[in-house]
C-alpha positions in Angstrom: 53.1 -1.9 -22.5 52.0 1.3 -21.2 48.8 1.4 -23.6 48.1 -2.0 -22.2 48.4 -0.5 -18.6 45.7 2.4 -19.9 43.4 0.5 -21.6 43.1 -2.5 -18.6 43.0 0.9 -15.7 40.4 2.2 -18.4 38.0 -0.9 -18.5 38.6 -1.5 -14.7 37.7 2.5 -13.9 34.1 1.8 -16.6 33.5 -1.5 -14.3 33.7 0.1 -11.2 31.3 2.8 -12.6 28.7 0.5 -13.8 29.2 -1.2 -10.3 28.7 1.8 -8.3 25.7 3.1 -10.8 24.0 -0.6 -10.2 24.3 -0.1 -6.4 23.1 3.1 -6.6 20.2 1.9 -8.2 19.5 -0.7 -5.7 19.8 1.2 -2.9 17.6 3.9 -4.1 14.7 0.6 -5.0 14.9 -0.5 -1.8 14.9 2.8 0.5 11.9 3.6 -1.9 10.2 -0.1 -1.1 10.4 0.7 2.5 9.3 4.0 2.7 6.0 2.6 0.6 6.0 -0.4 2.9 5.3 2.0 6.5 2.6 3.6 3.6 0.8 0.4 3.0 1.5 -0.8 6.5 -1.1 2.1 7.3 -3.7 2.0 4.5 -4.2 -1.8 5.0 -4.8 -0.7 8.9 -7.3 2.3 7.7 -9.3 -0.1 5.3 -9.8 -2.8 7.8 -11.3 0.1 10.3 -13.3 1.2 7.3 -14.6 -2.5 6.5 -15.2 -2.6 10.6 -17.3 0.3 10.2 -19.1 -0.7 7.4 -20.0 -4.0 9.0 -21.0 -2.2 11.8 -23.9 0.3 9.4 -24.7 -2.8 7.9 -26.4 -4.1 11.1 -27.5 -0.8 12.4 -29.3 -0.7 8.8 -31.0 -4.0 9.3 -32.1 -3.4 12.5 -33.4 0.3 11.8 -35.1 -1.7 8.9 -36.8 -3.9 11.2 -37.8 -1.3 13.4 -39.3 1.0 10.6 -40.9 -2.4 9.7 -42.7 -3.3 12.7 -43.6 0.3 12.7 -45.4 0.3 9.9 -47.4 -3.0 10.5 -48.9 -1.2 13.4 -49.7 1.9 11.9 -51.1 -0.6 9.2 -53.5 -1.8 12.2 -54.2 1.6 13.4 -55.8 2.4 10.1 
């Protein structure tokens, strides 16, 4: 009877070890999901600014095209 008591307070001690090694593991996956998350959080924020920006060169470009454009038509007349 007493190698039954070892062998079930055995298995029990090997289950409680696999249980505490699993929620190990999932705490580590989550703390590492959130501290990414506040990471992403930001470089989603930087690359709409960046688009934003971009947008924004676009249109200057156009216009300084236009401009350099007209420009030239008049020199064009000039000559």
């Amino acid at each position: 009877m007493s190698e039954n008591n070892i062998n079930l307070e055995t298995a029990r001690e090997y289950i409680l070890l696999v249980v505490a090694i699993i929620t190990a593991i999932a705490g580590i996956i989550f703390w590492v999901q959130n501290v990414d998350k506040d990471k992403i959080d930001r470089l989603e924020r930087d690359i709409e600014l960046i688009q934003a920006d971009i947008n924004k060169i676009k249109d200057n470009n156009t216009e300084i095209l236009r401009v350099v454009g007209r420009l030239e038509g008049k020199l064009d007349n000039i000559k």
